[in-house]
Wavefront OBJ file of the C-alpha trace (Angstrom):
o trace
v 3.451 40.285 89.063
v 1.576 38.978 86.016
v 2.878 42.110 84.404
v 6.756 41.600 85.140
v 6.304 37.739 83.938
v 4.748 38.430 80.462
v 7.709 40.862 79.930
v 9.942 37.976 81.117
v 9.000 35.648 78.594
v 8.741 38.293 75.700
v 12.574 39.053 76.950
v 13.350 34.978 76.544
v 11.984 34.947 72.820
v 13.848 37.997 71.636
v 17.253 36.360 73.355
v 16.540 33.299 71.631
v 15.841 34.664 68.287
v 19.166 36.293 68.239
v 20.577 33.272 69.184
v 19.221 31.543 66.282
v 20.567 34.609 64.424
v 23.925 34.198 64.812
v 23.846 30.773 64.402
v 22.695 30.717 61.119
v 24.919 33.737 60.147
v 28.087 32.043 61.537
v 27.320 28.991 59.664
v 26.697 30.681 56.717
v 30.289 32.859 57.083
v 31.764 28.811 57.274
v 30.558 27.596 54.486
v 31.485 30.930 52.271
v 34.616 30.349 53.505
v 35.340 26.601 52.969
v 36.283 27.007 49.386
v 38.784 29.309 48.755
v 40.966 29.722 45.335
v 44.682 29.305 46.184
v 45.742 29.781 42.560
v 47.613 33.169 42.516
v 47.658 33.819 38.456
v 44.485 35.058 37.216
v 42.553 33.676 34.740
v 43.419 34.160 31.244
v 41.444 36.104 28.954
v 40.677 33.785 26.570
v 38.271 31.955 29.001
v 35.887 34.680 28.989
v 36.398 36.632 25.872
v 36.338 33.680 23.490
v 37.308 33.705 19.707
v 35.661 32.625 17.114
v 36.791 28.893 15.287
v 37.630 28.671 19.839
v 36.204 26.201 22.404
v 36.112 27.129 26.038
v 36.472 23.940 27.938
v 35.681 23.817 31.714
v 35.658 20.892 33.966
v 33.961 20.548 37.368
v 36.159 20.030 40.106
v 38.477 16.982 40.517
v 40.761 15.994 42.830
v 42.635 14.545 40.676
v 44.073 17.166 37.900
v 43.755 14.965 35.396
v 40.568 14.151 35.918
v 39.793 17.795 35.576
v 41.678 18.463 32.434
v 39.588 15.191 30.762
v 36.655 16.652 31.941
v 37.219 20.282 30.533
v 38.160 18.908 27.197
v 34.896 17.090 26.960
v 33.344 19.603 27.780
v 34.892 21.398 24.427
v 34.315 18.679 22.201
v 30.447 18.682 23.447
v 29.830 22.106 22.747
v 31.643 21.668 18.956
v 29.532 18.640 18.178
v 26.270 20.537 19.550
v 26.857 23.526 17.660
v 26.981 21.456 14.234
v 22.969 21.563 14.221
v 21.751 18.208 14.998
v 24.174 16.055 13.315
v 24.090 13.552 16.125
v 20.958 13.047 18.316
v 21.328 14.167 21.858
v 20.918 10.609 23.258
v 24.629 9.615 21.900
v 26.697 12.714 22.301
v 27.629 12.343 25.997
v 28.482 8.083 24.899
v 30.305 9.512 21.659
v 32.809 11.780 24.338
v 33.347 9.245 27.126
v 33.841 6.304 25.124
v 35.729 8.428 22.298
v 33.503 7.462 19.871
v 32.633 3.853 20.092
v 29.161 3.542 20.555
v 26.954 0.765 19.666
v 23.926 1.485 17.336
v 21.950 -0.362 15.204
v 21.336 2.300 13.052
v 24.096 2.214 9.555
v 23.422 6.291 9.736
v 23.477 7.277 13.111
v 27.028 4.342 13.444
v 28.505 6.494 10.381
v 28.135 9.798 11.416
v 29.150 8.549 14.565
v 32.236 7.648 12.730
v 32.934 11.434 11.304
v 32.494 13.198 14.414
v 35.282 10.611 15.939
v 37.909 11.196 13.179
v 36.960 14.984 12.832
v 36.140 15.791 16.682
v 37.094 13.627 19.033
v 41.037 13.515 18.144
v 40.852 17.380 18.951
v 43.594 18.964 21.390
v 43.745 22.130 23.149
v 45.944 25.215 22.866
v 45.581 26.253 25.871
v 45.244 24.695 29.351
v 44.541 27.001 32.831
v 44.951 24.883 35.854
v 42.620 26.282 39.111
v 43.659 24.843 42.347
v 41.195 25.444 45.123
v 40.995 24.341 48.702
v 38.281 22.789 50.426
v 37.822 22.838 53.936
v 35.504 19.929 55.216
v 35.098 20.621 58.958
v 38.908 20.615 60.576
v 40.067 18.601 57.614
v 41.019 20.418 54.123
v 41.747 19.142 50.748
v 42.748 20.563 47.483
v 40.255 20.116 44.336
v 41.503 21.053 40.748
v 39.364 23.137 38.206
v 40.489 23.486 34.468
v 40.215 25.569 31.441
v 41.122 24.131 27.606
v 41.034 26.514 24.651
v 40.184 23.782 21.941
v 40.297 25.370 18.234
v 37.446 23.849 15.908
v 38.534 26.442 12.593
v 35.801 26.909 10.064
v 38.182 24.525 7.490
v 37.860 21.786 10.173
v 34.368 22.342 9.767
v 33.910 22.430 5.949
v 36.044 19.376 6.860
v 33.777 17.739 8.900
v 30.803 18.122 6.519
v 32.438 17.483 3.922
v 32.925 13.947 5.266
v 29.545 13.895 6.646
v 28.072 14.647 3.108
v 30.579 11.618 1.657
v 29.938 8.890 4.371
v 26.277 9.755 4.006
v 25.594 9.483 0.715
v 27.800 6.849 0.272
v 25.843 4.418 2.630
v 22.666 6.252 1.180
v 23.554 4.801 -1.851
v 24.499 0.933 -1.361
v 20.872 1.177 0.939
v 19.422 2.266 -2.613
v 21.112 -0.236 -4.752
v 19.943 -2.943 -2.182
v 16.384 -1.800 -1.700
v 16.276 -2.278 -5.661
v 17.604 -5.703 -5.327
v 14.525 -6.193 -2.789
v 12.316 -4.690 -5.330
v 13.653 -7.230 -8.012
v 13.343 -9.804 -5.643
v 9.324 -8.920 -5.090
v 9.535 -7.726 -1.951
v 8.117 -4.502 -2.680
v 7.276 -3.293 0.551
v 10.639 -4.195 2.423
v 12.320 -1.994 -0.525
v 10.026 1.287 -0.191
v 10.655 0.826 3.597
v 14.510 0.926 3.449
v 14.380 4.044 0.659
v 12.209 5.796 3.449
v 14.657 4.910 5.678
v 17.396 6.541 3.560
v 15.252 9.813 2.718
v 14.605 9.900 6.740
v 18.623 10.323 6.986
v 19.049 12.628 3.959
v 16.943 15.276 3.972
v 17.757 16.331 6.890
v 21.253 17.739 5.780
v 19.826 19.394 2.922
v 19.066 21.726 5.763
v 22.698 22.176 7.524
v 24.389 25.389 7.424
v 28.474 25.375 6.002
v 27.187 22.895 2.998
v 29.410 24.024 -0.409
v 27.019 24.754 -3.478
v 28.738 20.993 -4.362
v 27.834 19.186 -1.359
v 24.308 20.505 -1.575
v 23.964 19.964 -5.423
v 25.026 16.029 -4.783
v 22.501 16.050 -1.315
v 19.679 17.397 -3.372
v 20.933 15.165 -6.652
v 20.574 12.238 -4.217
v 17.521 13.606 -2.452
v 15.467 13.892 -5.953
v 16.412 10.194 -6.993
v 15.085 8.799 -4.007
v 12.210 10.662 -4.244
v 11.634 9.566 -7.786
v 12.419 6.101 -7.386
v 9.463 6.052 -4.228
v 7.187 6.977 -7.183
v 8.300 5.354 -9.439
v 7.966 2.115 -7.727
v 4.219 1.492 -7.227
v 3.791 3.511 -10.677
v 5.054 0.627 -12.331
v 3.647 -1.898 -10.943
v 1.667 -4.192 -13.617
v -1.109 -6.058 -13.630
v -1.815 -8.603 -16.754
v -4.472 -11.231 -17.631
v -4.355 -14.253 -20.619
v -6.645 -16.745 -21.434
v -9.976 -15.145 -22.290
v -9.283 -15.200 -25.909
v -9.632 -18.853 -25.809
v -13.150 -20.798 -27.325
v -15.672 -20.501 -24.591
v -19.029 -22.470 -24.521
v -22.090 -22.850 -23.148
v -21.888 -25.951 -20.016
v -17.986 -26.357 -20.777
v -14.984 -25.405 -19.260
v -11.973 -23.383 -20.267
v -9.294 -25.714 -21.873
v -6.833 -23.652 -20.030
v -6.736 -21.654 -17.123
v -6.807 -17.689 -16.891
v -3.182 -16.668 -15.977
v -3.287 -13.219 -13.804
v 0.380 -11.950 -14.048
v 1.685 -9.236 -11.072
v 4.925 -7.931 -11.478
v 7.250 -4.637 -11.203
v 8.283 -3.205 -14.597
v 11.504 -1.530 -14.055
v 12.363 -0.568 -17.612
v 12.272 -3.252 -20.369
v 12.882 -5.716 -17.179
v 10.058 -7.535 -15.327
v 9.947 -8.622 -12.154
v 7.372 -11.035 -10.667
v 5.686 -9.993 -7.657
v 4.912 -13.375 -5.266
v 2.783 -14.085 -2.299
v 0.445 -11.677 -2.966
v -3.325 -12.353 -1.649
v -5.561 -12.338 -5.222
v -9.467 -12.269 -4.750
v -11.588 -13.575 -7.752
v -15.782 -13.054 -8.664
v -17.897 -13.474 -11.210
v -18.717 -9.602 -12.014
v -21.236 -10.860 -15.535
v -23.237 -13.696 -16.584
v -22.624 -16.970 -14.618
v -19.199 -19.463 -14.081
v -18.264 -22.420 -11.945
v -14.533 -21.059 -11.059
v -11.421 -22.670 -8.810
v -9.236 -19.732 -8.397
v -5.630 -19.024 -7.036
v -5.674 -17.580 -4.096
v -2.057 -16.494 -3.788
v 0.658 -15.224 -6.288
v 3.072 -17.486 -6.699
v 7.033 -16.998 -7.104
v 6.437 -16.531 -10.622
v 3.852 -13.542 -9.784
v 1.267 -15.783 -11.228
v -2.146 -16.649 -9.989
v -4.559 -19.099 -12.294
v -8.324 -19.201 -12.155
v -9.860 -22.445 -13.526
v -13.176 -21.704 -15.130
v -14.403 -25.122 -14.604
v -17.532 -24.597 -16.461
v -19.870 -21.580 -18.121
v -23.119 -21.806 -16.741
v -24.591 -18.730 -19.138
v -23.889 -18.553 -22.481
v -23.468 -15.032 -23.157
v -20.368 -12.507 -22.266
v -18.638 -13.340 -18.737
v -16.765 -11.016 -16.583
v -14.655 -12.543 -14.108
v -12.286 -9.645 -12.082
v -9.069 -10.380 -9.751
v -8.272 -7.840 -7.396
v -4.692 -7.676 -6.091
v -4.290 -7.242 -2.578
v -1.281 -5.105 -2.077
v 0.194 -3.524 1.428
v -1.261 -0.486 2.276
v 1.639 1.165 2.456
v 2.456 0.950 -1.638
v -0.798 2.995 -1.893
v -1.837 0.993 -5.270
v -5.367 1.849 -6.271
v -4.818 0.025 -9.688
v -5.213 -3.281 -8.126
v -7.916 -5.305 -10.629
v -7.813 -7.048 -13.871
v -10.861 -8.403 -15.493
v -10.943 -11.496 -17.882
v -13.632 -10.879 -20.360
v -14.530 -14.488 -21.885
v -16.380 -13.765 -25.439
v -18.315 -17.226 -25.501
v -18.327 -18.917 -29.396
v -21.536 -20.239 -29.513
v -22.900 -21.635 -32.376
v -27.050 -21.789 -32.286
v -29.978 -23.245 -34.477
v -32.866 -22.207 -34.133
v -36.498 -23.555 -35.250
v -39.918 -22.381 -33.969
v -43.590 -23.606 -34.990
v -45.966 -20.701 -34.956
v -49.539 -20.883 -35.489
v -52.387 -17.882 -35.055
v -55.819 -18.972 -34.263
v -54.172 -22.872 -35.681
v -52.981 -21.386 -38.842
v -49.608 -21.666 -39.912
v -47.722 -18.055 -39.848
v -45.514 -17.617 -42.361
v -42.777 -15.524 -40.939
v -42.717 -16.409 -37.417
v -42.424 -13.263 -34.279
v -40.962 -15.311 -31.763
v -38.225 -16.830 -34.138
v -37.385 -13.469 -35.435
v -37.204 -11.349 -31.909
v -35.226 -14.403 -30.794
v -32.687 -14.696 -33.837
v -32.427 -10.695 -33.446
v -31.402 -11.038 -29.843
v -28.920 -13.190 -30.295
v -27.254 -12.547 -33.078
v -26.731 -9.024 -31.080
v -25.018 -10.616 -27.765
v -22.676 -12.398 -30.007
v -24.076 -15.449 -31.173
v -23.529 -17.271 -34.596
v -26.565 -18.487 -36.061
v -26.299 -21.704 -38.133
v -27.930 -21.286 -41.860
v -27.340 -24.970 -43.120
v -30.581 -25.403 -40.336
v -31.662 -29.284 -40.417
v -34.846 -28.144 -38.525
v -36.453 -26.539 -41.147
v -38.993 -29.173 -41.375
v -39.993 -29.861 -37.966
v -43.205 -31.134 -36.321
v -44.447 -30.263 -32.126
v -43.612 -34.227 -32.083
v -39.833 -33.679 -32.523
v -39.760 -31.143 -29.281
v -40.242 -33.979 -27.479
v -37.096 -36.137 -28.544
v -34.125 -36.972 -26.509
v -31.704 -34.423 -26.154
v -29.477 -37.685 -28.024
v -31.757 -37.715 -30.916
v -31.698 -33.801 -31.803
v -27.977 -34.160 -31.415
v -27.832 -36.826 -34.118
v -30.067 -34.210 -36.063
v -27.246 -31.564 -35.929
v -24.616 -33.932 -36.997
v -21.331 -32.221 -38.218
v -22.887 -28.801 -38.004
v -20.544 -27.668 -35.878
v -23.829 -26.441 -33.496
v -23.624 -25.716 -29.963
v -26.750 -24.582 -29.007
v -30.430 -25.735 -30.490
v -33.310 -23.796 -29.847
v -36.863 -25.131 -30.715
v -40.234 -24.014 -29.704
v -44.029 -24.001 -30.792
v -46.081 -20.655 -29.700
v -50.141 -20.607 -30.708
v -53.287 -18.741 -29.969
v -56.916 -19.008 -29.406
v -59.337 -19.943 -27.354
v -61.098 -16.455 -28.571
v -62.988 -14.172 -26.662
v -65.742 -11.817 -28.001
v -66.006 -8.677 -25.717
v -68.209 -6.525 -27.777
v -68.194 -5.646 -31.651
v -64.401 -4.700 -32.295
v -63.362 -6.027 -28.853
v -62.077 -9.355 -28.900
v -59.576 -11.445 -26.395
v -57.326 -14.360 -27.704
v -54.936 -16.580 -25.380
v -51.863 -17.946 -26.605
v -49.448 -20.840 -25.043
v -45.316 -20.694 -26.093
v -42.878 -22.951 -25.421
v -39.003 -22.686 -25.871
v -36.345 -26.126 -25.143
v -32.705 -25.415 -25.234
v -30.328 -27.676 -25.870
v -27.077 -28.067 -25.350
v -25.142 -29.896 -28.535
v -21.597 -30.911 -27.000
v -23.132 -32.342 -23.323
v -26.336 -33.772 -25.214
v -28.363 -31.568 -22.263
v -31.527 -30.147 -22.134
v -30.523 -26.966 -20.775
v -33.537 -24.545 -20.338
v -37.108 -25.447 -20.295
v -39.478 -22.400 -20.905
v -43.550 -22.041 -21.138
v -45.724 -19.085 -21.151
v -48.996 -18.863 -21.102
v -50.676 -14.777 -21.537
v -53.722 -12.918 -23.344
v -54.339 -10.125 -25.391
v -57.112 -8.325 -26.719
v -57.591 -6.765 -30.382
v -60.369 -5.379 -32.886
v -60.507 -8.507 -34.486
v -59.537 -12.388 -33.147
v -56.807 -12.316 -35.357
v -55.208 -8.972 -34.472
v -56.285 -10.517 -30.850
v -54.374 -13.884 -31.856
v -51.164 -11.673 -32.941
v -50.941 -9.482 -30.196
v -50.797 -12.657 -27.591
v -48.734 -14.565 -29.574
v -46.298 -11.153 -29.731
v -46.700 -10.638 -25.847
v -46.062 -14.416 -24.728
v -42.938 -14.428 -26.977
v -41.534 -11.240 -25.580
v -42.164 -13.245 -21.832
v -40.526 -16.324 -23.090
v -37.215 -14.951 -24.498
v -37.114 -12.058 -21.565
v -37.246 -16.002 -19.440
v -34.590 -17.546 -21.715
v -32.305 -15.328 -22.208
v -32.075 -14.042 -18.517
v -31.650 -17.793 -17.591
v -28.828 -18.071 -19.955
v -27.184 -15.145 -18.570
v -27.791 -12.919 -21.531
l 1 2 3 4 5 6 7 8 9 10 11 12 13 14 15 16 17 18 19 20 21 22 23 24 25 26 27 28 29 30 31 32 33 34 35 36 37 38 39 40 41 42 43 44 45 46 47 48 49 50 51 52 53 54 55 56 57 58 59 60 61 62 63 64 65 66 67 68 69 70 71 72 73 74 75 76 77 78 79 80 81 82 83 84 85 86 87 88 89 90 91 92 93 94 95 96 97 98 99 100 101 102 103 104 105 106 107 108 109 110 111 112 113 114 115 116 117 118 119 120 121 122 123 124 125 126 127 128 129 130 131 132 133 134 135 136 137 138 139 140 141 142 143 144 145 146 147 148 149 150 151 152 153 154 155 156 157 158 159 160 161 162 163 164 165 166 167 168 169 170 171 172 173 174 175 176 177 178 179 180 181 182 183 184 185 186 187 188 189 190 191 192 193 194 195 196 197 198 199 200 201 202 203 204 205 206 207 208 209 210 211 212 213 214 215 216 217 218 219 220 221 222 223 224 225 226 227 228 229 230 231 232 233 234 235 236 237 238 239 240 241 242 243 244 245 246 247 248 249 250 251 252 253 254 255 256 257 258 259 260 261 262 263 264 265 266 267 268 269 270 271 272 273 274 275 276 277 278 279 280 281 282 283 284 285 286 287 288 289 290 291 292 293 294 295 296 297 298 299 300 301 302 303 304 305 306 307 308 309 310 311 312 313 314 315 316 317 318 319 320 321 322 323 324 325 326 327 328 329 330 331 332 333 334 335 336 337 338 339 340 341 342 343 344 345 346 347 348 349 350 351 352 353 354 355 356 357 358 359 360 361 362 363 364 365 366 367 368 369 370 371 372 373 374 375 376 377 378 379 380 381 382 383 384 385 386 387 388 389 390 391 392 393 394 395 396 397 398 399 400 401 402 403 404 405 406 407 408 409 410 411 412 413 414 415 416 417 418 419 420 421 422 423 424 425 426 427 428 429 430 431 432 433 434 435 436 437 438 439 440 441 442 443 444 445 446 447 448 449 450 451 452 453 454 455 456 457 458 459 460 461 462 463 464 465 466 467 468 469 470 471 472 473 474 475 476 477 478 479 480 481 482 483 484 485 486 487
């Protein structure tokens, strides 16, 4: 019994597995058969064997015929515009054959070309038209769908055509976008103009690489190409930086009677034009200034730096750097204003060696021979030829009514003196010596350095001892001075 109903149920799968069988193969014998071609001419040849400068057209189906034969001849004009290598981007070819060629871009390049494929494609019309009719059955209900074929010629003249016009319309806007990205440039706006050339290169290039060009169309492309190219150069090559107003008279605790003018422009030829708003950065690179600078260009291109007053009274170095966009890639982007200070200077020094007077005086001489060599003019109608340690002490007023009409700037008066001897040993002897150095400053009536040194030094005699301290405390005190007056 268990036997027989095992075999039963084995018996029930195999019956329903045929069921399902049939089923699925009568359902699939429908649905081959719901569409059926009820056109009895056969298709033409030209749909599958096409010819060349031919566009096979074919639509989906439509119940409406017309529907179909719009469809199939989009279907031709997409295939001509895809086959001209890129000339339109993907995203606007399907827009460009619905809405027969009015699309809305932004874009002056992609809105012209836009323009040639509507006057050279979309106006096309077929030769040939091959109307399918084909009935669909839709359970007991049936209806008749259309399918269509358009032969839609595209010659290779339509095509020089076609580029031709593409080459024109292109350059043409390529070159009012040059002509008003030099405008920008002439305007200042530098950036804005190198951007929009880009923007024309971006659009240009690209058809230097087209197949069907004429040696003419790609002589003018690459003509065009190499200007742009140039001009992108040529740009930020001639970009100019200019200072004025360091040859002025500079001295010692005075300002500039006029400021330092930092000019930024484009040259373009024998034409300037002034480059404005641009951020300027200004330092002290040498000896020492009080300076109010310009921060900014102005419309003019112009930036001024006050020096408001030079605190050191040798050479001063003050640099601008230009801070340009990144994108002009400028590394020539500083000027520096080298002020030559005209300082007059008188100088007078008492020297005494073990509290004799010295004839030719060391610390006058290594101080005369210093600065005469960083610039300074030394006075020779000297009215402090006669001076005592007493006048050292006098009002920076008084030594001023000294110089009188000298025409001095600077006055520089010191004493320097050794002894206080030391005997070591036979032929070993030690001698101190005491300098001191006043600076003043003629035009302001200013004491404006202040300088003592005190040092020792030995010798084989107190006299050679005397010397050699008096030597080694002068070398201290102008090494003092002159770094304190930015020498």
């Amino acid at each position: 019994m268990k036997i027989n109903r095992e075999f039963q149920i084995q018996k029930n799968h195999v019956l329903l597995f045929r069921s399902i069988l049939l089923i699925s193969v009568l359902m699939l014998n429908t649905q081959l058969f719901a569409q059926k071609r009820i056109t009895k001419e056969p298709r033409p040849q030209w749909v599958d064997k096409i010819t060349p400068g031919m566009y096979v057209g074919i639509s989906h189906r439509f119940a409406s015929e017309a529907d179909a034969r719009a469809d199939a001849l989009a279907d031709a004009k997409r295939q001509i515009i895809e086959t001209l290598g890129g000339v339109i981007e993907s995203e606007f070819v399907d827009q460009i054959v619905e809405q027969s060629g009015e699309v809305n871009t932004d874009d002056a390049f992609t809105s012209s070309r836009i323009k040639v494929v509507s006057r050279n494609i979309i106006s096309v019309t077929p030769d040939d038209v091959f109307v399918e009719e084909w009935k669909i059955k839709d359970g007991f209900k049936s209806r008749t769908e259309y399918q269509v074929y358009v032969a839609v010629p595209f010659s290779e003249e339509r095509h020089k055509q076609f580029m031709a016009d593409l080459v024109e319309e292109t350059v043409a806007l390529g070159e009012n976008r040059y002509d008003e990205s030099l405008d920008l440039a002439r305007k200042g706006q530098i950036a804005l103009a190198l951007v929009q050339i880009k923007t024309v290169q971006s659009n240009v290039l690209p058809m230097t690489r087209f197949t069907g060009l004429s040696p003419q169309e790609m002589a003018r492309l690459n003509g065009f190409k190499e200007k742009l190219m140039a001009t992108m150069q040529q740009i930020p090559a001639s970009i100019r930086i200019e200072g004025s107003g360091a040859d002025r008279p500079a001295k010692l605790g005075l300002p500039l009677p006029e400021p330092l003018v930092l000019s930024v422009y484009w040259q373009d030829g024998d034409q300037r034009f002034p480059l404005p708003d641009l951020d300027v950065e200004v330092e002290v690179l040498r000896g020492k200034a009080i300076i109010e600078p310009q921060l900014k260009t102005d419309q003019t291109g112009v930036a001024l730096c006050k020096v408001k007053k030079l605190a050191s009274a040798g050479n001063v170095d003050i640099r601008a750097t230009v801070h340009f966009p990144e994108e002009l890639s400028i590394t020539n982007n500083q000027y520096t204003f080298s002020l030559l200070p005209d300082n007059r200077i008188m100088i007078k020094i008492i020297e005494k060696n073990l509290d004799q007077p010295v004839e030719i005086s060391y610390l006058e001489n290594a101080l005369l021979e210093k600065i005469t060599a960083v610039g300074f003019t030394v006075q020779e109608n000297n009215p402090f030829t006669q001076i005592s340690e007493i006048d050292l002490n006098a009002a920076p007023d008084k030594i001023a009514e000294i110089v009188g009409n000298s025409n001095a700037d600077l006055v520089i008066l010191g004493t320097i003196s050794s002894g206080q001897t030391n005997k070591i040993q036979d032929g070993f002897y030690f001698a101190r010596a005491r300098g001191i150095l006043k600076i003043y400053n003629i035009q302001q009536k200013t004491v404006v350095g202040n300088y003592l040194v005190e040092d020792k030094n030995a010798g084989n005699s107190e006299e050679t001892a005397g010397i050699r301290a008096i030597q080694k405390a002068s070398d201290k005190l102008i090494e003092q001075a002159l770094t304190e007056m930015g020498l």
